[in-house]
N, C-alpha and C positions, 0 to 999 in steps of 0.2 A: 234086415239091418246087419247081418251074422255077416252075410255072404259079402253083404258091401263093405264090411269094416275086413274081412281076411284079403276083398283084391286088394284093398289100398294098400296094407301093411306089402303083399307081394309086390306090387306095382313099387313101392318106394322101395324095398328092397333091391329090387331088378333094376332101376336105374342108379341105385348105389352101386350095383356091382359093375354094370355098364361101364358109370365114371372112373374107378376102380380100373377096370381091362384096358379101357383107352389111354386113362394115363401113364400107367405102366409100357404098354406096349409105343407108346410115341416116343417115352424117354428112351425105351430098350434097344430102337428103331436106331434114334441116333445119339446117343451117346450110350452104351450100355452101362458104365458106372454111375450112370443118374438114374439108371431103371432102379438100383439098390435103396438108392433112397427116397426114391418116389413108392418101394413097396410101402417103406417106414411110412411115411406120408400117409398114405390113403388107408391102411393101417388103423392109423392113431387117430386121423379125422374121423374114421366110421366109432369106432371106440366111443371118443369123444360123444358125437351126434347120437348115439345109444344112449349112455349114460345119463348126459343132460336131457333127453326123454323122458327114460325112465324116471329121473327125480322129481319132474315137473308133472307125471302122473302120477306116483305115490304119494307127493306133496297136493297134491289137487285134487284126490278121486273121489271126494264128496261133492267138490265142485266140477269135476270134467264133465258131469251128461250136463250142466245148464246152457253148456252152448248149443244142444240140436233138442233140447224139449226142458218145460216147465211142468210138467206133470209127476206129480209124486211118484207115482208108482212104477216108473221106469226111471226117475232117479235112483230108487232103490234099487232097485233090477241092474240096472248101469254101474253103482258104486260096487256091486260084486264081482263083476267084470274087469274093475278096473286092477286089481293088485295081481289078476291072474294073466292080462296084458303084457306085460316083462318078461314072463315067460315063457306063452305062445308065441310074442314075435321074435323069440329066440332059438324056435324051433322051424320055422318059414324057411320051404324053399323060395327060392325067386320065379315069379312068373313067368311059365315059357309059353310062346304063341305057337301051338302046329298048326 
């Protein structure tokens, strides 16, 4: 479950940054003072979708393992996971395919 919960965190990462590269670089393409504030943009959106994450697991993590198991004992196992979640996925590089 380790290994499956680190791609995902990668995998969202990598297409955050993806969306990120693209949108900058189309603005940059043709109009370059729109690339400045398309940095701001994508920026503040990723900020944004971080934080309200993070809140919505701190505010949850006795409830976040009910959604993949009803078993005590990986509840408990899971609710230790969760407060240390915020700060692993802030340490992820982005998934690269060789």
């Amino acid at each position: 479950m380790g290994t499956l919960f680190s791609f995902c965190i990668d995998f969202c990462l990598s297409l955050n940054g993806w969306e990120g590269i693209l949108f900058v670089g189309v603005n940059a393409a043709i109009r370059p003072r729109a690339a400045k504030y398309s940095v701001y943009v994508t920026v503040f959106e990723s900020l944004m979708i971080g934080i309200i994450f993070m809140i919505i697991v701190l505010v949850f993590r006795d409830k976040l393992a009910l959604i993949y198991t009803n078993d005590a004992a990986y509840l408990l196992g899971l609710t230790g996971y969760a407060s240390q979640l915020r700060s692993a996925s802030n340490f992820r590089y982005p998934l690269s395919i060789t």
